[in-house]
py3Dmol code that shows the C-alpha trace and the ligand (Angstrom):
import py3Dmol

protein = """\
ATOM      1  CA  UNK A   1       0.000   0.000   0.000  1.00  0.00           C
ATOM      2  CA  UNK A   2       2.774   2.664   0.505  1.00  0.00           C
ATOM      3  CA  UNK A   3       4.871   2.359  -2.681  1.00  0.00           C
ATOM      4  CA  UNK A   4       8.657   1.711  -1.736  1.00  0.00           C
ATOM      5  CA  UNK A   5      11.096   4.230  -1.776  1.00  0.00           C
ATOM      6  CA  UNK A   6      14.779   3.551  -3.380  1.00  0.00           C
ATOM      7  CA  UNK A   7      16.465   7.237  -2.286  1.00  0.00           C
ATOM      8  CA  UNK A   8      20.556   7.372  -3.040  1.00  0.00           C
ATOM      9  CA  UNK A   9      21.880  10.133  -0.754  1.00  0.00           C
ATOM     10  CA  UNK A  10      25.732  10.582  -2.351  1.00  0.00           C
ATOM     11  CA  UNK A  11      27.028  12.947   0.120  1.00  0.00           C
ATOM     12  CA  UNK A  12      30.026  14.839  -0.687  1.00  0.00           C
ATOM     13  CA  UNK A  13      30.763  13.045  -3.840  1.00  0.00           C
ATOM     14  CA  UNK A  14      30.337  13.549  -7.862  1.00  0.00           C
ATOM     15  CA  UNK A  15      30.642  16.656  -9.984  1.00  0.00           C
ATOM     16  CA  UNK A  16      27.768  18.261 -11.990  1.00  0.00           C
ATOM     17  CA  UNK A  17      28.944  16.220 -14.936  1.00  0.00           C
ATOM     18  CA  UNK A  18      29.589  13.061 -13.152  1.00  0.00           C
ATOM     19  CA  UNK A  19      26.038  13.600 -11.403  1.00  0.00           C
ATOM     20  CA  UNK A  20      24.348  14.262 -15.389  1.00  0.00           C
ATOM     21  CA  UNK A  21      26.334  10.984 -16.325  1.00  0.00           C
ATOM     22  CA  UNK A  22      24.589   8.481 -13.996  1.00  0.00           C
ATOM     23  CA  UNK A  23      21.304   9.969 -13.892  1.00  0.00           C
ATOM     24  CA  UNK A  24      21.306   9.983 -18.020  1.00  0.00           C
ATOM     25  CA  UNK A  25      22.261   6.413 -17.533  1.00  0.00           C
ATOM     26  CA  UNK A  26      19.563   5.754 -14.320  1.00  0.00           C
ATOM     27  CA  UNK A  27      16.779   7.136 -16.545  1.00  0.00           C
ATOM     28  CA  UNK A  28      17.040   4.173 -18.750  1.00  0.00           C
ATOM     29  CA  UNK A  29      17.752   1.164 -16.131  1.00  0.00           C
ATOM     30  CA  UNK A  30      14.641   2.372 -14.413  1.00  0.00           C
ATOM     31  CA  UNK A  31      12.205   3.204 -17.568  1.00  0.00           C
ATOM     32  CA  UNK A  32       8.642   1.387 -17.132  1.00  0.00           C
ATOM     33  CA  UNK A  33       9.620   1.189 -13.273  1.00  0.00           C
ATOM     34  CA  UNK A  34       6.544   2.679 -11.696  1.00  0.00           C
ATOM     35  CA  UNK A  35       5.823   0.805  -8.523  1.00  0.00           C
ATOM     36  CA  UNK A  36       8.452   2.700  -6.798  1.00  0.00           C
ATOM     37  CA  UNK A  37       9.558   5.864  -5.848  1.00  0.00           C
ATOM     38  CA  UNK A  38      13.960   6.531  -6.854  1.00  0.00           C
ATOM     39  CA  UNK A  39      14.857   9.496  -4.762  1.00  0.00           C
ATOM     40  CA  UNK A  40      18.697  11.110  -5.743  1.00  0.00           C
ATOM     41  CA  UNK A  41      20.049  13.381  -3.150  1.00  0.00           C
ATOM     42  CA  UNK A  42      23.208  15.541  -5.276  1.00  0.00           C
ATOM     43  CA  UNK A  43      25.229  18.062  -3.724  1.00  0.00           C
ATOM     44  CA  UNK A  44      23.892  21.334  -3.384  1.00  0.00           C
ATOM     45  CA  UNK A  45      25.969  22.405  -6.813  1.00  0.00           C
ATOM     46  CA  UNK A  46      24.294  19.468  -8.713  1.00  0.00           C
ATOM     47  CA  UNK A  47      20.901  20.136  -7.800  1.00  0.00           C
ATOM     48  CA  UNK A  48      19.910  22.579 -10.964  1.00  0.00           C
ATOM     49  CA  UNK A  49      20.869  20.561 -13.315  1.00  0.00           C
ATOM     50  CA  UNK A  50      19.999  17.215 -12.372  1.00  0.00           C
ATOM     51  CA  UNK A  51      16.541  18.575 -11.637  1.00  0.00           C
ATOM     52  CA  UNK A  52      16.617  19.703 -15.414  1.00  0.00           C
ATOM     53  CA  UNK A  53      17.761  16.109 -16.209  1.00  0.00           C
ATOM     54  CA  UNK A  54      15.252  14.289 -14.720  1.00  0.00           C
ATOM     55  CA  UNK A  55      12.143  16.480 -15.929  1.00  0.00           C
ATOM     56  CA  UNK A  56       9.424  13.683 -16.970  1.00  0.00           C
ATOM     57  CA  UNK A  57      11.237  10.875 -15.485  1.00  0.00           C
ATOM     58  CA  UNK A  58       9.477  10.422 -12.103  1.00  0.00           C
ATOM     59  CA  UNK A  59      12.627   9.956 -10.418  1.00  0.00           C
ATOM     60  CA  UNK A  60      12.837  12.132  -7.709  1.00  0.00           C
ATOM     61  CA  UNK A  61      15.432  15.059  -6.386  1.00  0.00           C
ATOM     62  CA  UNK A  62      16.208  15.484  -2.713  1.00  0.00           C
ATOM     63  CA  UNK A  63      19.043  18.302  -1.404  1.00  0.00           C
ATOM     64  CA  UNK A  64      20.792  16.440   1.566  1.00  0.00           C
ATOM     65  CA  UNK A  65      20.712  19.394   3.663  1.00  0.00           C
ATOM     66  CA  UNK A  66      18.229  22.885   4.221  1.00  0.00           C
ATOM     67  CA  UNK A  67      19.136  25.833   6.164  1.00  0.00           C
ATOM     68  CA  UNK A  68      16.896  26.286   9.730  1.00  0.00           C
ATOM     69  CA  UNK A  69      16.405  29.959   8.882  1.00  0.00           C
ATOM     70  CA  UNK A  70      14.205  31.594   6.358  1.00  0.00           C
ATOM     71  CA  UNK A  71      16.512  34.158   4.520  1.00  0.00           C
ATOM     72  CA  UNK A  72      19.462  36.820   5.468  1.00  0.00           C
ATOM     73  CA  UNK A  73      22.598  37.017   6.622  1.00  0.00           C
ATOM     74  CA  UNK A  74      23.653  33.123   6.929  1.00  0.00           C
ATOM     75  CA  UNK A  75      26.795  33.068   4.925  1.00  0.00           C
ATOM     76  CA  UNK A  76      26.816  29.568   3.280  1.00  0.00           C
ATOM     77  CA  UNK A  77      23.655  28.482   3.833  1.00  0.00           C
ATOM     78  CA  UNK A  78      21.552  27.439   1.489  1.00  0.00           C
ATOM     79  CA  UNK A  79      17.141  27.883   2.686  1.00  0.00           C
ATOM     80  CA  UNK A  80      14.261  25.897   1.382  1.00  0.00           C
ATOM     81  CA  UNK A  81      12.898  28.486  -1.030  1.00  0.00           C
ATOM     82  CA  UNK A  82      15.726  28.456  -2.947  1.00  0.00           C
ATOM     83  CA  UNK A  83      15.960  24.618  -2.921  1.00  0.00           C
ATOM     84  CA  UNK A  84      11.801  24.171  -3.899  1.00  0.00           C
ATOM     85  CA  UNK A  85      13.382  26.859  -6.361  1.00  0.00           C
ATOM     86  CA  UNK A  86      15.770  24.485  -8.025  1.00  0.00           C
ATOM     87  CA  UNK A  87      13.519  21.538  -8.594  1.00  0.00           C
ATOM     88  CA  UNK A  88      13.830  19.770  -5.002  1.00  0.00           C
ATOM     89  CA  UNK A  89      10.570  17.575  -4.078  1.00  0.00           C
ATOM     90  CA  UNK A  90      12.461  16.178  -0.809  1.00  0.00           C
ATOM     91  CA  UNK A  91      15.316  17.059   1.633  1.00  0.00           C
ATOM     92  CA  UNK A  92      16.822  14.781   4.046  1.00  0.00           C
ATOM     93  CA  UNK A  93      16.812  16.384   7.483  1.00  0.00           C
ATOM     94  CA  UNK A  94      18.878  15.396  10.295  1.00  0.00           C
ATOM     95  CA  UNK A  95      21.256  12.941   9.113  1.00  0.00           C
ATOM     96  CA  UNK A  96      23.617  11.499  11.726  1.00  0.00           C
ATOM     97  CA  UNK A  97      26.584  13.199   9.652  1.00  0.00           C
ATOM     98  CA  UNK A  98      24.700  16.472  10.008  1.00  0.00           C
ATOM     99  CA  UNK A  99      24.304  15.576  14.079  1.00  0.00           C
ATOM    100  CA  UNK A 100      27.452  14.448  14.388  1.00  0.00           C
ATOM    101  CA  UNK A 101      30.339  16.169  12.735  1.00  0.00           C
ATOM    102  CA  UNK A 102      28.036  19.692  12.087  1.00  0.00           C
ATOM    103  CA  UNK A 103      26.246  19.327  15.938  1.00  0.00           C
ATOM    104  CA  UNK A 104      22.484  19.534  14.591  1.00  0.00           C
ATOM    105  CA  UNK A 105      19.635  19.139  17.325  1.00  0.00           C
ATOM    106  CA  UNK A 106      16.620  17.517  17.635  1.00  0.00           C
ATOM    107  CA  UNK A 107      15.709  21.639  17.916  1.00  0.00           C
ATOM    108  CA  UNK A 108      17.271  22.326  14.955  1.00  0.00           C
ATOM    109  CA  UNK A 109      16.179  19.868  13.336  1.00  0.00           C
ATOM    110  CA  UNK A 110      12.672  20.999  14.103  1.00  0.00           C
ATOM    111  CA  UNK A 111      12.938  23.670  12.458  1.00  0.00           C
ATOM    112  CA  UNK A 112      14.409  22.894   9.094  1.00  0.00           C
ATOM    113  CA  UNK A 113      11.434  20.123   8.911  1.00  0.00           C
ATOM    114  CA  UNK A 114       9.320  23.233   9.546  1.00  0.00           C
ATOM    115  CA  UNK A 115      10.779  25.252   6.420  1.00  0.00           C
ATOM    116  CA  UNK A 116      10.894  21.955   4.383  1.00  0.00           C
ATOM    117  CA  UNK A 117       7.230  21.552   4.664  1.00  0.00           C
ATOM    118  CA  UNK A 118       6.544  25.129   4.307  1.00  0.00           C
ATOM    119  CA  UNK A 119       8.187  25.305   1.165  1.00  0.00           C
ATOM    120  CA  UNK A 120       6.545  22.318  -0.638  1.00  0.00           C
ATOM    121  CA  UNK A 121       9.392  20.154  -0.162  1.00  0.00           C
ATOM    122  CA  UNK A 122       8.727  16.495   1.656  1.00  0.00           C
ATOM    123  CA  UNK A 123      11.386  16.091   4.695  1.00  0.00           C
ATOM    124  CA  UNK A 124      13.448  12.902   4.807  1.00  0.00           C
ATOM    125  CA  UNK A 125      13.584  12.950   8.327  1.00  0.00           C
ATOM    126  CA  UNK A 126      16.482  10.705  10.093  1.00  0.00           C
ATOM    127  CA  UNK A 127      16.688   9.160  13.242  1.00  0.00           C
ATOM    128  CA  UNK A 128      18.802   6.362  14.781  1.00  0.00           C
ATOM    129  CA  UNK A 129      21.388   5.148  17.655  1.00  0.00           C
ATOM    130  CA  UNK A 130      24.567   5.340  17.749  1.00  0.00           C
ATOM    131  CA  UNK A 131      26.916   2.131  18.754  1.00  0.00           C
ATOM    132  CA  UNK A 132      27.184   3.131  22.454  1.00  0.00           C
ATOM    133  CA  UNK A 133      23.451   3.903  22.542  1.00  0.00           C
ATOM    134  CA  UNK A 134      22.757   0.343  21.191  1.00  0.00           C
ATOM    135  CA  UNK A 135      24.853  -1.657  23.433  1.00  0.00           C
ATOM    136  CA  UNK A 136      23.595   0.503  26.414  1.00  0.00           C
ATOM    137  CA  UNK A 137      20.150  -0.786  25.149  1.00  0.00           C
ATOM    138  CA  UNK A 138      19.102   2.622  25.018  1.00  0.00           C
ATOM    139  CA  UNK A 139      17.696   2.405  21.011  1.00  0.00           C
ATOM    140  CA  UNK A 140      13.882   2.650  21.714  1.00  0.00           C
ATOM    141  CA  UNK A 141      14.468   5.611  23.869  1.00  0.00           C
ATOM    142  CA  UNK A 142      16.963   7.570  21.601  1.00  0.00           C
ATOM    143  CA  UNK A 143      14.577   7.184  19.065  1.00  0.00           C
ATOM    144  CA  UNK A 144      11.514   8.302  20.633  1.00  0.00           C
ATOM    145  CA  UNK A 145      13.525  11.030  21.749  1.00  0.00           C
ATOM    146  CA  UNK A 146      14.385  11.758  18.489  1.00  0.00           C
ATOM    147  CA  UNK A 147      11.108  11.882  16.796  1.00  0.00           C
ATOM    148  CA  UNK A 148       9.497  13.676  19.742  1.00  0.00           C
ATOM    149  CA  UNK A 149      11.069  16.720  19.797  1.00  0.00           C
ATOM    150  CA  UNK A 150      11.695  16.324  16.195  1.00  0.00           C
ATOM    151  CA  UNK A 151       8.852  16.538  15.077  1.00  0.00           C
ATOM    152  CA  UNK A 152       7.006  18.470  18.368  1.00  0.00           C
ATOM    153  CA  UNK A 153       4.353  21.256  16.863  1.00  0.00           C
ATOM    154  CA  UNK A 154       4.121  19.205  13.610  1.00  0.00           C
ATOM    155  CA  UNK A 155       0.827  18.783  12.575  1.00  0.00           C
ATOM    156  CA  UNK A 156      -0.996  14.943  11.765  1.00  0.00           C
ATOM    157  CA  UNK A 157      -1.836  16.838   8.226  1.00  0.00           C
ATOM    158  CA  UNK A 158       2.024  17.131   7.601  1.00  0.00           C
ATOM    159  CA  UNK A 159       3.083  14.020   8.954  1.00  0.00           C
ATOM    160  CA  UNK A 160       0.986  12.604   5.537  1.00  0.00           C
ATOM    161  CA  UNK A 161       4.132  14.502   3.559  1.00  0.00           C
ATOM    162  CA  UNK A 162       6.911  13.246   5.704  1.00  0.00           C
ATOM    163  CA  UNK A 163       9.580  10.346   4.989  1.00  0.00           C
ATOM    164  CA  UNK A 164      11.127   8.309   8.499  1.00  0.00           C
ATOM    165  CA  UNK A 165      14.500   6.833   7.640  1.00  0.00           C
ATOM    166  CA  UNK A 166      15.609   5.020  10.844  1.00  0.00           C
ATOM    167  CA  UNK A 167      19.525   4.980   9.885  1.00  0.00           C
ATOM    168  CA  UNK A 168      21.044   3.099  13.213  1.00  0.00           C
ATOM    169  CA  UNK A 169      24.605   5.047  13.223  1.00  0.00           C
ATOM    170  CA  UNK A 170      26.565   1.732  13.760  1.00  0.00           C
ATOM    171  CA  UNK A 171      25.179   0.566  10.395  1.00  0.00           C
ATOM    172  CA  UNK A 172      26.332   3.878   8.189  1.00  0.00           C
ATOM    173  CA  UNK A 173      29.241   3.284   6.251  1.00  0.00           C
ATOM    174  CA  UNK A 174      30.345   0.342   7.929  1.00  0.00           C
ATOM    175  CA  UNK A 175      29.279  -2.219   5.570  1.00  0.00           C
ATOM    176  CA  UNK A 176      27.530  -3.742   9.199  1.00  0.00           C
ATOM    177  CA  UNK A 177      23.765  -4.085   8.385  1.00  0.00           C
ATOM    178  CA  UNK A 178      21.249  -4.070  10.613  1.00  0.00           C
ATOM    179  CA  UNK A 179      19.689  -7.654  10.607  1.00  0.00           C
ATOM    180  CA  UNK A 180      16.618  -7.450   8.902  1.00  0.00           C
ATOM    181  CA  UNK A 181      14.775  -8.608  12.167  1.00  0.00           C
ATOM    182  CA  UNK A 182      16.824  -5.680  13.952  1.00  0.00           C
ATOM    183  CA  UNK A 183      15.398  -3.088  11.482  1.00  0.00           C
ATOM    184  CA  UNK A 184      11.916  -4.421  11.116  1.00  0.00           C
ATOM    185  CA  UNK A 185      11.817  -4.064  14.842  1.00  0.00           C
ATOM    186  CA  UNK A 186      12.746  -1.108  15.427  1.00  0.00           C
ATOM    187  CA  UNK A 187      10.535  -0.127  11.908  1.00  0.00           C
ATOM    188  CA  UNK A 188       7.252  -1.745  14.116  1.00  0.00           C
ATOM    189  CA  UNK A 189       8.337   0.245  17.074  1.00  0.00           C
ATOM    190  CA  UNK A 190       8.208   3.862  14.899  1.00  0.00           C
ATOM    191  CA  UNK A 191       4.927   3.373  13.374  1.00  0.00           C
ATOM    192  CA  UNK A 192       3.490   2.181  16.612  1.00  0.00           C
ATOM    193  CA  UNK A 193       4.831   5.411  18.364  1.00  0.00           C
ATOM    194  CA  UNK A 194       3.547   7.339  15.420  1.00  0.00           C
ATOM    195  CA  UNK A 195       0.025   6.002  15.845  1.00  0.00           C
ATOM    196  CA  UNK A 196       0.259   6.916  19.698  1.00  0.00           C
ATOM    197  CA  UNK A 197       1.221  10.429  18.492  1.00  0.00           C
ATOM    198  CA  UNK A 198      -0.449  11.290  15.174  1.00  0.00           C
ATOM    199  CA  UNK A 199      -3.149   8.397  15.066  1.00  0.00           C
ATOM    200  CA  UNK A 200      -3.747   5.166  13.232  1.00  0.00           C
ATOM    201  CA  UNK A 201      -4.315   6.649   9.553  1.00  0.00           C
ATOM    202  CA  UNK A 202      -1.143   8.965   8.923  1.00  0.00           C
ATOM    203  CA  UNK A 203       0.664   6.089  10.872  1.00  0.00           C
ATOM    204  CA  UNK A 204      -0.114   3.379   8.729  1.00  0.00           C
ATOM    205  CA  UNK A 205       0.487   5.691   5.576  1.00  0.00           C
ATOM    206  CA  UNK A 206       4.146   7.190   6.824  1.00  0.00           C
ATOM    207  CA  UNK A 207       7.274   5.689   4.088  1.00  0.00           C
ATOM    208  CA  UNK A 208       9.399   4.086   6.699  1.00  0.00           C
ATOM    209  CA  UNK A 209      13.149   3.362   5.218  1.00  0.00           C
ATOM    210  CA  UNK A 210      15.646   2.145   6.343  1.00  0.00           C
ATOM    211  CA  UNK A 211      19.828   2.968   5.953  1.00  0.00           C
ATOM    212  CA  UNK A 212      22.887   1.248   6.656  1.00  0.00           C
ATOM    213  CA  UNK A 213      24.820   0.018   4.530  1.00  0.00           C
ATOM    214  CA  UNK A 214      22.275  -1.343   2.012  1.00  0.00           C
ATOM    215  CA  UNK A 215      23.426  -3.356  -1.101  1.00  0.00           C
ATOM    216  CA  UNK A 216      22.151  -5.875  -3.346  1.00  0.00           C
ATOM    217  CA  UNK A 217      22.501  -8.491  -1.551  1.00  0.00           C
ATOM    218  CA  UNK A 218      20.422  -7.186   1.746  1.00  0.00           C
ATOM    219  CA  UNK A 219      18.100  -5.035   0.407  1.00  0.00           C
ATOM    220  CA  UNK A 220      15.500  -8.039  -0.842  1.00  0.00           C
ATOM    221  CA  UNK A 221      15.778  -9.167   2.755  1.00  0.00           C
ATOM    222  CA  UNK A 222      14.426  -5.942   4.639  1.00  0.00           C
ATOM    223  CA  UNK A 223      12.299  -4.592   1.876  1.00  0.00           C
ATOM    224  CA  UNK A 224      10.672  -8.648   3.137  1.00  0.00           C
ATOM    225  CA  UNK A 225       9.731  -7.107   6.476  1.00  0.00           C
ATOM    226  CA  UNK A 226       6.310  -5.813   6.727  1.00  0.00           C
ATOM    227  CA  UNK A 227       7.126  -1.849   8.582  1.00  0.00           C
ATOM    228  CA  UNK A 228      10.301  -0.949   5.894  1.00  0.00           C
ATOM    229  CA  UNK A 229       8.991   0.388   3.047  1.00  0.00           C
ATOM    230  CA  UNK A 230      12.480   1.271   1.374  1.00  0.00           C
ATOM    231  CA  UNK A 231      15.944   2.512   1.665  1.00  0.00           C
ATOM    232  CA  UNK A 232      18.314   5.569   2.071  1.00  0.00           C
ATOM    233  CA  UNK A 233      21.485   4.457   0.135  1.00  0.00           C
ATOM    234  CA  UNK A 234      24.761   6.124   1.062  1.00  0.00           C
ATOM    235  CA  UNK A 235      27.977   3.903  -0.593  1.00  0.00           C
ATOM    236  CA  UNK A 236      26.122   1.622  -3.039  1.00  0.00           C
ATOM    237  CA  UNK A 237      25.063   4.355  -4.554  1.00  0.00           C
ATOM    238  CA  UNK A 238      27.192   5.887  -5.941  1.00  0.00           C
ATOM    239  CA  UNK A 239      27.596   3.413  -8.972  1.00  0.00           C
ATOM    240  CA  UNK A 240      24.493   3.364 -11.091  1.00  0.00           C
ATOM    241  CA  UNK A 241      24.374  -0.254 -11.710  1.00  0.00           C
ATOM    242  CA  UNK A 242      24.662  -1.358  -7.751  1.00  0.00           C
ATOM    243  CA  UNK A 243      22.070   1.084  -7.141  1.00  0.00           C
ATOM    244  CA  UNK A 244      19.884  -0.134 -10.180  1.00  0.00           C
ATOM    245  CA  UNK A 245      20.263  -3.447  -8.734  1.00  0.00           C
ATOM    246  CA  UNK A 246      19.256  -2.257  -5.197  1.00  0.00           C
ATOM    247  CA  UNK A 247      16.521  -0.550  -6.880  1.00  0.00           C
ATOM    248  CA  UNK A 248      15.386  -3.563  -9.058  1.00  0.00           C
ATOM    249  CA  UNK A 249      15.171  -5.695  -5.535  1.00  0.00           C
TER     250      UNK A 249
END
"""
ligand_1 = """\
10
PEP
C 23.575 7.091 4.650
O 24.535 7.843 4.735
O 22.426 7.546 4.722
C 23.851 5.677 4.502
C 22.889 4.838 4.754
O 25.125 5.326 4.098
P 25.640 3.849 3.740
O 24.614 3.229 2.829
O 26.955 4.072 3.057
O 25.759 3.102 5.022
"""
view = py3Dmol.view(width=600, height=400)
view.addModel(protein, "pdb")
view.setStyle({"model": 0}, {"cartoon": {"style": "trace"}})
view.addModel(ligand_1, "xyz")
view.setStyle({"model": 1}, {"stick": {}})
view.zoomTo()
view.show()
């Protein structure tokens, strides 16, 4: 019922011509695919023109980052107005790099879901342990953490427009997957807490996807459990035939 979504965030990686080479090349490995959403998250420099590229394909185009504040002074920052501007339909919000390495709150991360959905744009909103959260058994209660004060003040209407990845830190980047009976639990335990919050109906519609080191070889394997309805692709994305493989699942 909610069609799967494949979404390949590249970080800091490709040029604006390597980005126009595997998306000219994507467009045909995924032609007459319709029963699921691709998602490509460029850098903020490859945004224009792989928006232009992908015009009438259905696939698509995510920035990987938004700025909390609305306009002004905020040298370097790029807002959500400008990034509805260039052709963006989604933005992933709080990834654990942004968290991490850039010190992004749950606060903060409030808001820029706030602009995100004020501008059009549908938030790819991340959430997830890290390792010494997880062997402290403290992942249920990082996570509703997370998405509590996340997402506090946002409405049930715009939870309908909203994307969960649940990206367990451990699992980014480290070629260690979570098993799929690790992520499908944790996926039953964020749509249950989403019902208690938001109610049964925007609950049981919410994309719930999962990342961590997602390949080939996994992704038939989670996409089998009933709460993950697709994936956030970091590595194996970067090569257009791995990710038209994980895509193809
Ligand atoms: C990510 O960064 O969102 C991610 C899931 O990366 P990887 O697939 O490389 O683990």
């Amino acid at each position: 019922m909610i069609r799967p979504i494949l979404a390949a965030n590249w970080k800091m990686n490709k040029t604006v011509g390597e980005s126009l080479d595997f998306v000219n090349r994507l467009k045909k490995l995924v032609i007459g695919i319709n029963d699921r959403q691709v998602v490509i998250a460029p850098s903020f420099t490859a945004l224009y023109p792989v928006g232009a590229a992908l015009k009438e394909s259905g696939i698509g185009l995510a920035a990987q980052n938004l700025s909390d504040n609305r306009e002004g002074a905020y040298t370097g920052e790029v807002s959500a107005r400008m990034l509805a501007d260039a052709g963006c339909t989604y933005v992933i919000v709080g990834h654990s790099e942004r968290r991490i390495l850039f010190g992004e709150s749950n606060d903060i991360i409030h808001d820029k879901i706030g602009m995100a959905l004020e501008f059009g744009m549908q938030p790819i909103f991340c959430i997830g342990e890290t390792l010494q959260e997880q062997e402290a058994g403290r992942t249920f209660e990082v996570i509703e953490k997370q998405i509590k004060e996340g997402l506090n003040q946002i409405k049930a209407d715009d939870i309908k427009k909203m994307v969960v990845a649940y990206e367990p830190v451990w699992a980014i980047g480290t070629g260690k997957t979570a098993t799929p009976e690790q992520a499908g639990e944790a996926h039953a335990f964020i749509r249950q807490l989403m019902e208690n919050l938001y109610g049964k109906e925007p609950a049981r519609r919410l994309p719930l996807i999962y990342g961590g080191s997602v390949n080939p070889d996994n992704i038939g394997k989670l996409m089998a459990q009933p709460d993950i309805n697709g994936a956030l692709v970091g590595g194996a994305s970067l090569d257009v035939d791995t990710f038209g493989k994980i895509i193809a699942f």
